[in-house]
N, C-alpha and C positions, 0 to 999 in steps of 0.2 A: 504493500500500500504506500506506505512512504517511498520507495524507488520509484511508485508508479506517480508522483505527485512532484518527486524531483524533473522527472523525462518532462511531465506536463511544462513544469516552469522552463524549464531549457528550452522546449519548443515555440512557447509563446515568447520569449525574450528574443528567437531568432528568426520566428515567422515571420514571413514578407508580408502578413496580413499588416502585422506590426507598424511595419517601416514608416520612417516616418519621411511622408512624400510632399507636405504641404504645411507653409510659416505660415499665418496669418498675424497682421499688425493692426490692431483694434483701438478705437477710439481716439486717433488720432486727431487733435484740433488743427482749425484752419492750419495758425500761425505756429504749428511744429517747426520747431529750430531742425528736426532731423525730416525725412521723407523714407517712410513706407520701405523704399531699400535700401537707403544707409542704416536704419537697425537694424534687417537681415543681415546686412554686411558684420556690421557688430558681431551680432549674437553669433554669426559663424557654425551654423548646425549645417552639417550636409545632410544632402538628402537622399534618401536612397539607401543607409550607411548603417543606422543606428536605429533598431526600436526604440518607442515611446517609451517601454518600462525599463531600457538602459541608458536614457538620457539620463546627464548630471543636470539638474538645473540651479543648483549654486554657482558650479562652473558659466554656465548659460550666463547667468547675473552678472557675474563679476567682470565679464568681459562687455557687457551693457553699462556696467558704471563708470567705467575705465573714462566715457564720457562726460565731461562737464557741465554738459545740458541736463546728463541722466538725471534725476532725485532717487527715483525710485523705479523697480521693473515689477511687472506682476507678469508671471508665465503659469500657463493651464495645458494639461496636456487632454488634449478630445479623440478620446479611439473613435475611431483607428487610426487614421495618422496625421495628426496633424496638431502641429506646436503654437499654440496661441499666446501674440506677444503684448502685452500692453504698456506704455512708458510711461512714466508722472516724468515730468517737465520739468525744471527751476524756472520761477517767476519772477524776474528781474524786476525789479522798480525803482533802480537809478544805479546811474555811472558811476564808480571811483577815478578821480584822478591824482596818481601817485606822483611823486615829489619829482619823479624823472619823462612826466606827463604821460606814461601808460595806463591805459584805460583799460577797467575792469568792471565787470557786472557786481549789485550788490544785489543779493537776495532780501525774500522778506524778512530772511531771522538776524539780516546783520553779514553775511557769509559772501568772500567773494570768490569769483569765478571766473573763467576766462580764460583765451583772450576775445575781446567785442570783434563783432566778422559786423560786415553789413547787412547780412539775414536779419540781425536781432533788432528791438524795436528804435527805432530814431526819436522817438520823440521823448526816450527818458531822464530823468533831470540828472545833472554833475554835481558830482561832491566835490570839493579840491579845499584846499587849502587845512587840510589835517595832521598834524604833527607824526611823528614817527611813534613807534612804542607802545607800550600798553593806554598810554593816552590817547594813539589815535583810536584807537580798536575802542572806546570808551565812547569818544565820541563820532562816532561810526556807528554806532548802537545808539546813540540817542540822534542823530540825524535820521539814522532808517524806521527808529519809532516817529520822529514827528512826521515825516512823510507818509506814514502808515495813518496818521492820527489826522493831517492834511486831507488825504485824500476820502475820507471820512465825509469832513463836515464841511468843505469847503464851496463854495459857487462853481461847480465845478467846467458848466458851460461859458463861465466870461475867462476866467485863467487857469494857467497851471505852473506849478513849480519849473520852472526852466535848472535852477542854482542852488546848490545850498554850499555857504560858504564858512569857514571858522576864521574868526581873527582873534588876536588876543585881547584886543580891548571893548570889540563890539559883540564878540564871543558866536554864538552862531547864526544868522540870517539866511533867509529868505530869498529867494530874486523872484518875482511872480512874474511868468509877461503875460500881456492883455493883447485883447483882438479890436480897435485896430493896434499894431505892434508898440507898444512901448514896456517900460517895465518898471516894477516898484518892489524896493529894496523893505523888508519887514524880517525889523532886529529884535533878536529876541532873547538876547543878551548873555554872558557866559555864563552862567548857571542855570540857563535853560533846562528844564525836564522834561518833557512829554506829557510824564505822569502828575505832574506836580501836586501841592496844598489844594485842595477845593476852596472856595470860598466858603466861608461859616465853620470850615475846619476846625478841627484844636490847631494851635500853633501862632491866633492871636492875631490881631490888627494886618502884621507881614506878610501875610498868605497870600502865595499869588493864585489868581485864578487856574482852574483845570483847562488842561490843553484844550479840548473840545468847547470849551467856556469860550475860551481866548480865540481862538479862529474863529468864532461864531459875530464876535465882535471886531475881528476882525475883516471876515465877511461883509460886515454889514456895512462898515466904512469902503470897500471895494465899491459892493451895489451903489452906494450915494454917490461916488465919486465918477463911475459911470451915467448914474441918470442925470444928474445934474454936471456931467462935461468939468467935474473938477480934477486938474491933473496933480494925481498926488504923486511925490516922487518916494516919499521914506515913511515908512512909521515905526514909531520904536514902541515894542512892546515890553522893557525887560525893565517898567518902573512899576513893579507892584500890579494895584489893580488898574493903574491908568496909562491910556493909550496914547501919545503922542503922536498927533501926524502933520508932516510937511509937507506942503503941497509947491507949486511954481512960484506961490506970490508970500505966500508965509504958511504957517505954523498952526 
């Protein structure tokens, strides 16, 4: 019984019923950084070679991650032969630019990637001016949260983040441009947080408002400054609870 149960598995592992003769690449979005046969190419399964029940598919994986597009693969095997591929994607939401002007994708968790090809999206905003060391990587993470926090609550049909820049005395800012083209600089100063104090907080009179507070009111000076044709150039956000804004003629 058990010899007759070993011959069974031997035959089914080498049966051509088996083989595996067909990849399939599944749910592919529009804007896949890869196509349909460059992850066949990847995954690297011949055909014709190997049953489905002696495929590695760790192996399979790991030669899929090898990519910097990859996040993640999900493989299914569907008897009778056929290898079903699925890719998660990284979803870039803005440029790094490093101290020797090489351009890198940031993901949503902070994480970079790369190198930028012109497949990937053009219209994502730059980071630049971040210090080397455990401090850029600090504020690299609170750039990619406010941007995450940005694109939230912001007017999203009149601007969008083109810059985010660090200085050391205006600390982090903003560059928005607007349609028709110009742009406005919103500083929001070196101890910016994302997450920061809520209003009403424990923490006393100092508390600044919550990020999603602050762009809201922000926002709202955007919309005025559209409807009523007023050209603002700067607003500084990093005094507590009040907004400062400069426009062409004053203050």
């Amino acid at each position: 019984m058990f010899l007759a149960a070993i011959v069974g598995v031997y035959s089914a592992l080498h049966s051509s019923l088996f083989m595996v003769r067909v990849l399939e690449v599944n749910d592919q979005p529009a804007d896949a950084p890869l196509d349909s046969k460059e992850v066949i190419a990847l995954a690297a399964v011949e055909l014709d070679k190997k049953s489905l029940f002696a495929l590695n598919l760790e192996e399979i994986q790991t030669r899929l991650m090898k990519n910097h597009w990859v996040r993640g693969v999900i493989l299914t095997k569907r008897f009778p032969q056929t290898l079903a591929i699925q890719v998660i994607y990284r979803q870039p939401i803005a440029l790094m630019q490093g101290t020797q002007g090489l351009l890198k994708y940031v993901d949503a968790d902070g994480s970079l990637f790369g190198p930028v090809t012109l497949r990937g999206r053009a219209d994502l905003p730059v980071i630049h001016g971040l210090p080397l060391g455990a401090a850029g990587e600090r504020l690299l993470a609170r750039a990619t949260k406010t941007l995450q926090v940005w694109s939230q609550h912001s007017w999203k049909t009149a601007n969008q983040v083109s810059q985010v820049t660090w200085d050391e005395e205006e600390g982090i800012s903003l560059w928005i441009a607007f349609e028709p083209s110009y742009r406005v600089s919103v500083v929001l100063g070196p101890e910016w947080e994302p997450e920061a104090t809520p209003v009403g907080a424990p923490g006393g009179e100092g508390g600044r408002p919550e990020a999603a507070e602050l762009f809201a009111r922000i926002d709202s000076v955007l919309q005025y400054s559209v409807a009523h044709s007023v050209p603002v150039r700067q607003i500084f956000a990093d005094a507590h609870k009040k907004i400062v804004v400069r426009t062409a003629r004053r203050s």
